[in-house]
N, C-alpha and C positions, 0 to 999 in steps of 0.2 A: 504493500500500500504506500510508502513510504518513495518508496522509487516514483511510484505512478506519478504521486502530487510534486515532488522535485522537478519531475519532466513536465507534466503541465504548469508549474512555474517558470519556468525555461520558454516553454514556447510561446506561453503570453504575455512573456517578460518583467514576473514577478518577483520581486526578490524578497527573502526571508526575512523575519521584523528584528534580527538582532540588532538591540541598541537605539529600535525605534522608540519615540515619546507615545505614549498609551494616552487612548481617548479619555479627557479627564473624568466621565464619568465611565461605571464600568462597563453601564449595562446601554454607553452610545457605543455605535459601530456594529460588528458584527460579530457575534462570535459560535464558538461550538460547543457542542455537549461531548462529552466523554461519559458514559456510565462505566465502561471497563477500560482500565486502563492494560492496555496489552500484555502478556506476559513476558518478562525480562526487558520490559520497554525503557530505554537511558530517558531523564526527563529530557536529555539534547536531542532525544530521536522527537518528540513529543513536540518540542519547540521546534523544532524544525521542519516537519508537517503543519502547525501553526501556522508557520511564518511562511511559509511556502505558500498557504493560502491569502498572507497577507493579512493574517489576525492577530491583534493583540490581548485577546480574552478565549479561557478556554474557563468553562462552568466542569469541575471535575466531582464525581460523585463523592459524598463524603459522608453517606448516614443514612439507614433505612430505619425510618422511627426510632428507637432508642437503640439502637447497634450505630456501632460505628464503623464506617470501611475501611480499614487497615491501609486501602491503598493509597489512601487522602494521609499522606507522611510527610513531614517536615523536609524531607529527603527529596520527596518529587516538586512540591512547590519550591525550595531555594535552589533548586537546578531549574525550573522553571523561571523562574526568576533572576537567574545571572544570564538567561538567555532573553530578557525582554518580556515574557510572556508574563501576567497578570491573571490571578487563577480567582474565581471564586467557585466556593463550595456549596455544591448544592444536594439538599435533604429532603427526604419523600417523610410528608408527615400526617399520621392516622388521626391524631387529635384524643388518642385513650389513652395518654399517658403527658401531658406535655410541656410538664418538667423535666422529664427526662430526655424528650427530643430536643426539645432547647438546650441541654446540657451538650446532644452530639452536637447540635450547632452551633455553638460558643466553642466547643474542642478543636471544630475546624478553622474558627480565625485562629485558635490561640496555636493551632499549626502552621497560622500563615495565610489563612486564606482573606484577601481587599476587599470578597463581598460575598452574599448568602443568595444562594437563590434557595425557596423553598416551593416544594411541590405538594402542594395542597390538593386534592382532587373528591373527591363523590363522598368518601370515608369523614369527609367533616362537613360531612349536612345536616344541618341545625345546633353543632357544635360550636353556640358563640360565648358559651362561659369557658370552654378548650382553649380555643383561639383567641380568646384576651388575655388568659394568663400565661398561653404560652407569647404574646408578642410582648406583655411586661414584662416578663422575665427575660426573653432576648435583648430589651429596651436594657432594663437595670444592669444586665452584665457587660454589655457592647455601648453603650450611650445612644444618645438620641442622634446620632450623625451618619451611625455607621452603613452603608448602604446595603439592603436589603429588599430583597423583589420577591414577590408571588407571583408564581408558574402557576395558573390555574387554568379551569374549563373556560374554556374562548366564549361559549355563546352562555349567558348568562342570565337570558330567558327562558334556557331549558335546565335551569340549576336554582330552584326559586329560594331554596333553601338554605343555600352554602352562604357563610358569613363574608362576604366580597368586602362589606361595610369595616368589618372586625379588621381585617386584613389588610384594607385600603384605605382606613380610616382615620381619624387624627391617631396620633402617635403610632401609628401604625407603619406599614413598609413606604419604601420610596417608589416603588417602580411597578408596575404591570407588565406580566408577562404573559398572556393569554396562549394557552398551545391550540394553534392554528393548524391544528392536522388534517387540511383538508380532501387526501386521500380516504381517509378514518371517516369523514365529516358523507363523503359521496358528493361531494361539490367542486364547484372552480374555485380556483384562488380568487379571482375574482369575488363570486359568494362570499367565501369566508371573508375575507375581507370587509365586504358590507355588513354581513352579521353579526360583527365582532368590535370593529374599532369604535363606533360612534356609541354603542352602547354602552363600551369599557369606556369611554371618555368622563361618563358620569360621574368616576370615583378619583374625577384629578388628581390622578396620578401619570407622569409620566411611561407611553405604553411604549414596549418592546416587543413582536410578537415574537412567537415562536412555529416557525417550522418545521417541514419534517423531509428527514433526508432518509428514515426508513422506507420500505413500500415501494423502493423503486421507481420514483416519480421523474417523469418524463423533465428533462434539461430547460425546458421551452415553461414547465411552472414553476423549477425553480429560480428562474431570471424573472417571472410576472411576480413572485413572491417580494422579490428584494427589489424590485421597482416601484410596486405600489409601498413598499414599506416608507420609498421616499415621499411618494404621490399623497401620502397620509400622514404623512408629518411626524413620524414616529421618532421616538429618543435612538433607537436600533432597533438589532433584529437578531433573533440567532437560529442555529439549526441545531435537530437533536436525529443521528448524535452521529461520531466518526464511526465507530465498530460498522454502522450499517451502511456505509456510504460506499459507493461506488466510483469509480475514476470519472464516467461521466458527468455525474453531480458531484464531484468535488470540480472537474472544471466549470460548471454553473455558475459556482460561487467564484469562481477567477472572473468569467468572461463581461466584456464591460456592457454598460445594459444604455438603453433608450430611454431618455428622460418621458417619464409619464405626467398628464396636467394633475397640477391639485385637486385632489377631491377635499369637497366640504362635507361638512360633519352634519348628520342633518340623526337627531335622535330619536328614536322611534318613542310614539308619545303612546302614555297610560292612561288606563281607563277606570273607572268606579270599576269593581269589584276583581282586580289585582291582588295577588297574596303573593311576595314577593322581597325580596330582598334590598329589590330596585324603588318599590314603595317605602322598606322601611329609611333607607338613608334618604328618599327625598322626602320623610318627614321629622328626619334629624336636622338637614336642611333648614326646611320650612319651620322647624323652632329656633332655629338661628336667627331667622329672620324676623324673630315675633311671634310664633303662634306657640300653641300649650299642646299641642296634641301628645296622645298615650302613644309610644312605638313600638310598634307589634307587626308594622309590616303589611295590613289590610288596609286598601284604599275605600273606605268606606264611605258616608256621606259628612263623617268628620272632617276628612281626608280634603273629599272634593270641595268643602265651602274652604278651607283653609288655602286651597288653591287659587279658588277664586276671589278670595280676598287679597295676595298676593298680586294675582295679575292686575286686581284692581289696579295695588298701589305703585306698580311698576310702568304701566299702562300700557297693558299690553290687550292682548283679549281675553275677554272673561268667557270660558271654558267651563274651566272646573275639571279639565284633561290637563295633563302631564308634557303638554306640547313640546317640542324640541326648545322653541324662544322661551319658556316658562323653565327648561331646563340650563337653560345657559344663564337666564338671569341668577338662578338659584344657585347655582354655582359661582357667585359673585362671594357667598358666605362660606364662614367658616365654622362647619360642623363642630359640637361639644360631645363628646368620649360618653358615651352612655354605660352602666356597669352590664354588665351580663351574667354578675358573680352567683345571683339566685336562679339562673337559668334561662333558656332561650328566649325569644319575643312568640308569644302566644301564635302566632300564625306557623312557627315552627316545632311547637309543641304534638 
C-alpha cells in the first residue's frame, strides 16, 4: 500500500508533509482515519503514507469504551510527530459506563494525542445524563480549550433521540463530525450532503464531514465529496479509514478537483407535533431568548406560541413553524447548559 500512495504522489507531484506547518485547527483540512494500525508498521512508514497524500492529521484509534488500544502509544505518536504529522485520538463511546471512557480518553492526550475525536453512535439514544457527565469530566480533566469533535449519525432526523444538544452544546465539543456514508446511506453524495449539512448547522458548531473510503466507492464520489465539502463551507473533511482504501481512492484524495458554487444553507423547518432532539435545543434557544418553556423536546402548542412570539419580535413571519429564517435568527443566542443529572427530557423517556 505504501508503495502504491509514494507513486501516486510522484505522479501528481505531491510531496510528503515533513516539516510542513499543520492546519491551525485540527479538525481544518483533511484528514484520515486509521482504526488498525498495521502490523510492525514504523510510525515513519505511517507519516509517510500521510504525507504522501498531503495530510497533516491522521485520527488514530485509541479506545473502544472503557478499553484502551494499546496501539495508541507514546511510541507511535512522537514518531509521528518528528515527522510532521499531528494525530488525534479517537474513541467509540456506548455511554454505560462514562467515566471510565473518558478516563480512555484523557489517557490518549496524556499519550500525546492534539485532539479527540469521539464516536458516539445509536448506543447513546436518550443517554443525556451519560453524555453530560461524560463531556464534564473530559471538560474538568483537558480544560475548556482543548479541541474535541463528535463523529456522529449524519442525518439527525432519523436519530430523534440521540443527545446532539449534550454533545454540541455549550460546554460541550468544538467540532461536528457527521459520518456521511453515503454508500451505507443508498444515496448520492450529493443527497447526503443536502440531508446532512444545513441541519447539522443548527448546533453551531463548526462541521467537518466524514467520508467513507470503505465500500469501494467509485473515484468520481470521492472528488464530489471533497468539492462540495468546499461548496459548503465546511471547517474540513476527513475519510474513514486507510486499512480499507484502495490505490484508486487514495488517488481521489490526490487529484485536484473543480471548484463547485456555494451552496446556501437553507434548514429544513418544524412543525407542531415534532419529538425531537432538534425541538429540544430550539427550545433551549428560545429561553435564551426570553421564553420559560419546560425542555422535553415536544413541539407542542407551548412550543409553537413561543415561536411565534419570537418571530413577532424579530419580524419576521409569524408561523408558529420552525422556519429556516426563525432558525438562523435563533441562533443569534446563546444556549444555557440544562442539567440532565435526574435523567433524560420526557420525550426520550
Amino acid at each position: 500500500m505504501l508503495l502504491c500512495v509514494l507513486a501516486l504522489a510522484l505522479v501528481l507531484g505531491v510531496s510528503p508533509a515533513r516539516g510542513a506547518v499543520a492546519p491551525r485547527s485540527p479538525f481544518a483540512g483533511t484528514a484520515l482515519w486509521i482504526n488498525r494500525v498495521p502490523a510492525q508498521s514504523a510510525p515513519q512508514t505511517l507519516a509517510a503514507q500521510a504525507g504522501a497524500l498531503g495530510l497533516h492529521t491522521l485520527f488514530v484509534k485509541a479506545g473502544d469504551g472503557s478499553t484502551p488500544d494499546p496501539q495508541f502509544s507514546p511510541a507511535l505518536l512522537s514518531g509521528l510527530a518528528a515527522s510532521g504529522i499531528s494525530v488525534c485520538g479517537w474513541t467509540f463511546a456506548y455511554g454505560q459506563n462514562p467515566l471510565a471512557e473518558a478516563a480512555v480518553a484523557v489517557a490518549a492526550v496524556r499519550n500525546g494525542a492534539k485532539c479527540l475525536v469521539i464516536d458516539a453512535e445509536g448506543q447513546y439514544d436518550g443517554l443525556y445524563g451519560p453524555a453530560q457527565l461524560f463531556i464534564h469530566t473530559l471538560r474538568r480533566q483537558l480544560g475548556s480549550r482543548f479541541p474535541i469533535g463528535l463523529a456522529g449519525q449524519a442525518e439527525i432526523a432519523q436519530h430523534p433521540s440521540f443527545p446532539y444538544s449534550v454533545f454540541l452544546g455549550p460546554g460541550g465539543f468544538d467540532a461536528d463530525l457527521p459520518q456521511m456514508y453515503w454508500l451505507d446511506f443508498g444515496v448520492s453524495v450529493d443527497s447526503a450532503y443536502a440531508a446532512t449539512i444545513a441541519v447539522n448547522s443548527v448546533y453551531q458548531r463548526p462541521i467537518a464531514p466524514v467520508g467513507q473510503l470503505f465500500g469501494a466507492p467509485p473515484s468520481s464520489d470521492l472528488l464530489r465529496f471533497r468539492s462540495l465539502a468546499s461548496a459548503y463551507s465546511t471547517i474540513g473533511l476527513s475519510f474513514y479509514d486507510l486499512e480499507a482504501a484502495v490505490p484508486d481512492a487514495l488517488a481521489a484524495l490526490l487529484a485536484p478537483l473543480e471548484r463547485s458554487p456555494q451552496r446556501a444553507l437553507s434548514i429544513p423547518t418544524l412543525r407542531p407535533g415534532a419529538d425531537s432532539d432538534e425541538v429540544l435545543w430550539a427550545q433551549e434557544l428560545l429561553n435564551a431568548a426570553g421564553a420559560k418553556l419546560p425542555i422535553g423536546g415536544f413541539y407542542g402548542a407551548q412550543t409553537a406560541r413561543a415561536v411565534g412570539r419570537f418571530q413577532s419580535r424579530h419580524r419576521l413571519h409569524v408561523s408558529g413553524l420552525l422556519t429556516s429564517a426563525t432558525w438562523k435568527a435563533l441562533m443569534r443566542f446563546r444556549a444555557r447548559e440544562p442539567s440532565w443529572a435526574k435523567g433524560p427530557p420526557a420525550s426520550a423517556r
